[in-house]
Structures are given as C-alpha cells and as structure tokens.
C-alpha positions as CSV (number, residue, x, y, z in Angstrom):
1,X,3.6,-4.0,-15.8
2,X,5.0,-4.4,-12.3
3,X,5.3,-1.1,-10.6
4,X,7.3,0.5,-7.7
5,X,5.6,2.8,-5.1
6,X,7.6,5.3,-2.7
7,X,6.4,6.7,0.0
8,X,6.7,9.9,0.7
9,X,6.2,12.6,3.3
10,X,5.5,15.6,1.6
11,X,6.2,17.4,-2.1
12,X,10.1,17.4,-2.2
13,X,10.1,13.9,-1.7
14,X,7.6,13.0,-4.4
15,X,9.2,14.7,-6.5
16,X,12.8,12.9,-5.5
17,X,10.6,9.6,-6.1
18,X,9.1,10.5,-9.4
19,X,12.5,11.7,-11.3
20,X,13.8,8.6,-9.6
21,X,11.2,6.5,-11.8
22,X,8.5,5.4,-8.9
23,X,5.6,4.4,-10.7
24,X,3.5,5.4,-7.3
25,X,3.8,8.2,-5.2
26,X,2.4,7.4,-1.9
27,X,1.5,10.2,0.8
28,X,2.3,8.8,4.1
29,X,3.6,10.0,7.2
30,X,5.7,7.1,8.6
31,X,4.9,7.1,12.1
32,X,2.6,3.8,11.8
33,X,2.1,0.8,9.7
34,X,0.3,2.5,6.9
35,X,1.0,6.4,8.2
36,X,-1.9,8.9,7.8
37,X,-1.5,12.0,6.2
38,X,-2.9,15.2,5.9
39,X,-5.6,16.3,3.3
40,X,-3.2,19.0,2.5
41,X,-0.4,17.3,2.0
42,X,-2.1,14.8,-0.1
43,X,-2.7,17.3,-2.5
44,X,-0.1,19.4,-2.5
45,X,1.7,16.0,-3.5
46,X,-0.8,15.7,-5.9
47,X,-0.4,19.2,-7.7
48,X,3.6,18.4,-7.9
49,X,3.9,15.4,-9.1
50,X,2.9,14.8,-13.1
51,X,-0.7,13.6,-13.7
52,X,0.1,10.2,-15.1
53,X,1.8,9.2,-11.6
54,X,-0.9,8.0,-9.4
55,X,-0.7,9.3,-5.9
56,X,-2.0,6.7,-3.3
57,X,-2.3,7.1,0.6
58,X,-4.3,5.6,3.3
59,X,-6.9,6.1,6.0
60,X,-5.0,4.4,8.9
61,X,-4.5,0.7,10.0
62,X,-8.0,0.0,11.9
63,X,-11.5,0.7,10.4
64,X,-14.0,-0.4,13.1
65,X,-17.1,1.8,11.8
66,X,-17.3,1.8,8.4
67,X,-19.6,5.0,7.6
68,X,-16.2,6.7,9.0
69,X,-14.1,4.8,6.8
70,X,-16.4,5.8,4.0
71,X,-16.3,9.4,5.3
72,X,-12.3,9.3,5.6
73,X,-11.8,7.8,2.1
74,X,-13.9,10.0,0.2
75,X,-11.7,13.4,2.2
76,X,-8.5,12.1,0.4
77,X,-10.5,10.5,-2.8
78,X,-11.3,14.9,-2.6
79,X,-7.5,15.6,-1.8
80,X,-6.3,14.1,-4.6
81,X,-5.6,10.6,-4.2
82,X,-6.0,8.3,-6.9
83,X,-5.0,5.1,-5.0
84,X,-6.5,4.9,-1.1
85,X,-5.4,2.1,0.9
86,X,-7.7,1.0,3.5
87,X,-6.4,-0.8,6.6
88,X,-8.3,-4.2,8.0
89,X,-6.3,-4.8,11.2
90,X,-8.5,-6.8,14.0
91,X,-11.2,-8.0,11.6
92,X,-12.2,-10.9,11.0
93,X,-13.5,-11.6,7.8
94,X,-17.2,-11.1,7.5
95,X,-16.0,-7.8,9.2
96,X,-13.8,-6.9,6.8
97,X,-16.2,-7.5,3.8
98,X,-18.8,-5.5,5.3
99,X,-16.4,-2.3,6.0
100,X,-14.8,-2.6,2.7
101,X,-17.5,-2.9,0.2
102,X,-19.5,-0.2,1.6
103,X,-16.1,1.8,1.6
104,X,-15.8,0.8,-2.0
105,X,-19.5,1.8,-2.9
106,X,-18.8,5.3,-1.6
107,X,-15.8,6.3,-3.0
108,X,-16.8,4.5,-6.6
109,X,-20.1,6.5,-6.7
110,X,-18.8,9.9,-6.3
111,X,-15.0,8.9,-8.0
112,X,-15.9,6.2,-10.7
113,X,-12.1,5.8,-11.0
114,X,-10.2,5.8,-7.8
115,X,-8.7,2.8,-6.9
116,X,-9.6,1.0,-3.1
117,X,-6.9,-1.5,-2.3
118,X,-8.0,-3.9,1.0
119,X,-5.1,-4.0,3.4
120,X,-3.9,-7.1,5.9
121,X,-0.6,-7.5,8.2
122,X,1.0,-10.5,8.1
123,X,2.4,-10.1,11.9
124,X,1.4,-13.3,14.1
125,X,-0.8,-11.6,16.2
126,X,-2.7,-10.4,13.4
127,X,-3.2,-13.4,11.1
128,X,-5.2,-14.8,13.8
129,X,-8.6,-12.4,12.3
130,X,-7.5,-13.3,8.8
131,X,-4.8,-15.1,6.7
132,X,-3.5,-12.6,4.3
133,X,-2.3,-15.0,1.9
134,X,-5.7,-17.3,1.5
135,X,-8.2,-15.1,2.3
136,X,-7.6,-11.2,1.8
137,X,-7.9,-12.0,-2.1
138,X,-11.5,-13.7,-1.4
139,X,-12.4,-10.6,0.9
140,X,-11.2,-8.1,-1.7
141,X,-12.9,-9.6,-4.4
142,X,-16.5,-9.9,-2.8
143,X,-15.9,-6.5,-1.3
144,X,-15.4,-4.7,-4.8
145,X,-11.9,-4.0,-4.3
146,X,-9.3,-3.0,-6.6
147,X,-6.5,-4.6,-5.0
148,X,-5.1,-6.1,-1.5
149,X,-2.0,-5.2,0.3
150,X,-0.2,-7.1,2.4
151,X,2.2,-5.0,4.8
152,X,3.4,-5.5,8.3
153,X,1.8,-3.4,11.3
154,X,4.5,-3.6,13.6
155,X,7.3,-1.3,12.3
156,X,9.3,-1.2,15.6
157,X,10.4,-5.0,15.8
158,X,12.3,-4.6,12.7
159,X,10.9,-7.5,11.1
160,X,10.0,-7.3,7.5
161,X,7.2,-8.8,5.1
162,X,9.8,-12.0,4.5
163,X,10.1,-12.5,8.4
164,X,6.2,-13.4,7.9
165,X,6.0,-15.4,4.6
166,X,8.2,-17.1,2.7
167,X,8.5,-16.3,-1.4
168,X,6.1,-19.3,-2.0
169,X,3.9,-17.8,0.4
170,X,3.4,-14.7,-1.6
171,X,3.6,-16.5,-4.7
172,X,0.3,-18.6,-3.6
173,X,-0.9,-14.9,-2.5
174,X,0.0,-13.3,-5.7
175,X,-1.9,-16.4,-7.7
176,X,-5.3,-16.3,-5.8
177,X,-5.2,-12.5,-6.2
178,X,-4.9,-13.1,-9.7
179,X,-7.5,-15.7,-10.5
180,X,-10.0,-13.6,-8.2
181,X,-9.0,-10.5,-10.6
182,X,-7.6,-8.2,-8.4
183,X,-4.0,-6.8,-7.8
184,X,-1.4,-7.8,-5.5
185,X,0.6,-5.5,-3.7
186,X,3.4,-6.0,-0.8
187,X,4.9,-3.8,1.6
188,X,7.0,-4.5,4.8
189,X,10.3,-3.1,5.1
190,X,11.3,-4.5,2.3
191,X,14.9,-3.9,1.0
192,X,16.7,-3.1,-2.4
193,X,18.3,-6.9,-1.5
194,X,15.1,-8.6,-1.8
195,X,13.2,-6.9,-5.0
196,X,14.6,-9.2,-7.5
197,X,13.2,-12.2,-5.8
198,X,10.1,-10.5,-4.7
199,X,9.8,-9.2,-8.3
200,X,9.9,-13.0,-9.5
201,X,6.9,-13.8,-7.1
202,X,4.8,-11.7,-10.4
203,X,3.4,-9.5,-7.6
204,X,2.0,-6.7,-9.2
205,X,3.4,-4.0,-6.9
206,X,5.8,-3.3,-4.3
207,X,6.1,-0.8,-1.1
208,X,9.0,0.9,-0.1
209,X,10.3,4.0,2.3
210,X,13.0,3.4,4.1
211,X,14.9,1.4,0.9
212,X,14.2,5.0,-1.2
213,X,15.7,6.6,1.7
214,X,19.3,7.8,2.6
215,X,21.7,5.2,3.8
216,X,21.4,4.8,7.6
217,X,18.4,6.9,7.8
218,X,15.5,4.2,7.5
219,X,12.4,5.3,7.3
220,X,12.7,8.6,8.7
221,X,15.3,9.5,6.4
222,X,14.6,11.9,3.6
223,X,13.7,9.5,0.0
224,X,16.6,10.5,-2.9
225,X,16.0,10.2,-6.7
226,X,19.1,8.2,-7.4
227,X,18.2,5.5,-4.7
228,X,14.8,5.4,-6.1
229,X,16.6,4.8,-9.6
230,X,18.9,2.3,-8.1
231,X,15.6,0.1,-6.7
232,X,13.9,0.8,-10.4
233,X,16.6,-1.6,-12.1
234,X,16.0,-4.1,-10.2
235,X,12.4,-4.6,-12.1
236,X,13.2,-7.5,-14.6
C-alpha cells in the first residue's frame, strides 16, 4: 500500500495529520532539510497519536562519525520513533555504507523492529558524492536498510524534488529500490498538484509539510486535517 507521511511539529499537528488519514506521522522541526527534533517531542507525538500510526523522524542531514549516528538513532529509537531517517549528505558511497550499516546494526540489536531508511538529496551540488537514483538503492541494500529517501537539502531555493528528476527518473529509482528489496520513499516540497503523477511512479511513500499546511503558510504554517484528507484522495 502506498502511504502518505506528514510532518509535523509537535502533538496538535499529529494529531491534525492522523484524523486527516496520514499513514506517517513524522516528528520534524522544519528548519532544515530533514529538521531535527527533540526527544521529547518525539514522544509526546508518539503517546498521541494511535499505535498503529508509525511515527518516523530523523537525526539530521550530515552523519560524519558514525558511533554518533548510532548514538543519535538509538535516543529517538528510545523516544519513540518507529521510522528514523538517517541523512547521507557529503558521502560518498563507501562512506555512506560504512555509517549506515553500523547505524543499522545498532538500532536493530536493541529495537529488532524499527525501521532505518538511508537518506540522499537530489540538489546538484550534492549528487556529485552519490546519485540518488542509481546508487542510494545499492548503498541501502548492502547497508541493511529498510528503505532510502530521496528529499532535497536546500529548502530556501524553492526548488522541489521534480526540479531535480524527472518522473522517469524516479521511476528507474523506484524500480532498483524495488529489485534490491527495499522501499522507496520521496520528499521535496512536493505539492497536492503533483501526487497523482508521483503516485503513478509506484513509489512506496511520499513526504509532505508545507502541502498538509494552511494555504499561504508553507512550511511553517500549522498542518490541518482536511488538507491532509484532501492530499489522501489523491492515492489511486
């Protein structure tokens, strides 16, 4: 089943999301690509929202030292996150592998059924470490990883995931994640125009804030359960 995740700043808005129909309530504080978040807040997101919604968040963008990364996943793995996202900026790919499986041994052998999902941007200056669509499936799936996301890192030049790649694009993304045998996820200020043909792409889940969010507001706007409902009809 393809699945919507909303992001969301703090209990209210999960719970906006989740009567709205997100599939995924994602703790994030939307000051950065991905948009760390407090322990706290992660599980006070996680204690209002029903059990059968996964909460996912992230431990940041960059994840140079990877006993840190390890040490950071396994705080939120604690705090209540079922889905962690970890960020791969400015690695190359041997790099990546290395940080990720050992992030993906730690977390699996204290929290058998969390969920690590390897995350790439697909701005220009940052496909020069590694190409998200043809090899951050092959990285996630020698690292142990659940998934990969690919997201955008600069959120200030107003270019989305579709200013990067083009449908086929993430249809030849979506395919490799898929014969590897893990998921593939999107995210990139994506908007309720774009789902249906994003949807048709058979990507297994897609990242939204600002589209759950009141009109005009963006990303910083508060997310609204009938927006969220509005998005959830555009699944086929």
């Amino acid at each position: 089943m393809q699945r919507l995740l909303v992001s969301v700043r703090g209990k209210n808005e999960a719970l906006e999301a989740v009567r709205g129909g997100a599939h995924i309530a994602d703790a994030e504080y939307p000051m950065s690509a991905l948009g760390t978040q407090y322990p706290l807040n992660i599980h006070a997101i996680r204690t209002s929202v029903p059990k059968v919604i996964p909460v996912s968040t992230n431990i940041g963008e960059k994840q140079f030292i990877w006993s840190t990364a390890a040490q950071a996943a396994l705080g939120v793995a604690l705090a209540g996150a079922d889905i962690i996202k970890v960020g791969l900026a400015e690695l190359e790919p041997d790099g990546a592998i290395k940080v990720m499986y050992r992030v993906v041994k730690n977390v699996k052998w204290w929290f058998n059924q969390k969920a690590l999902i390897a995350t790439f941007f697909a701005d220009d200056d940052m496909r020069k470490f590694v190409d998200p669509v043809g090899e951050a499936p092959l990285i996630a799936d020698e690292a142990g990883a659940d998934g990969v996301l690919i997201d955008t890192f600069d959120k200030d030049k107003g270019r989305g995931i579709l200013d990067y790649l083009s449908t086929a694009d993430i249809v030849s993304f979506v395919d490799l994640c898929h014969k590897t045998g893990v998921e593939a996820w999107i995210a990139g200020s994506i908007t309720k125009e774009q789902l249906p043909a994003l949807w048709q792409t058979g990507v297994d889940v897609i990242c939204v804030r600002g589209a759950a969010c009141e009109k005009g507001k963006k990303r910083m706007g508060n997310v609204k359960e009938g927006i969220v409902t509005k998005l959830i009809e555009t699944i086929p």
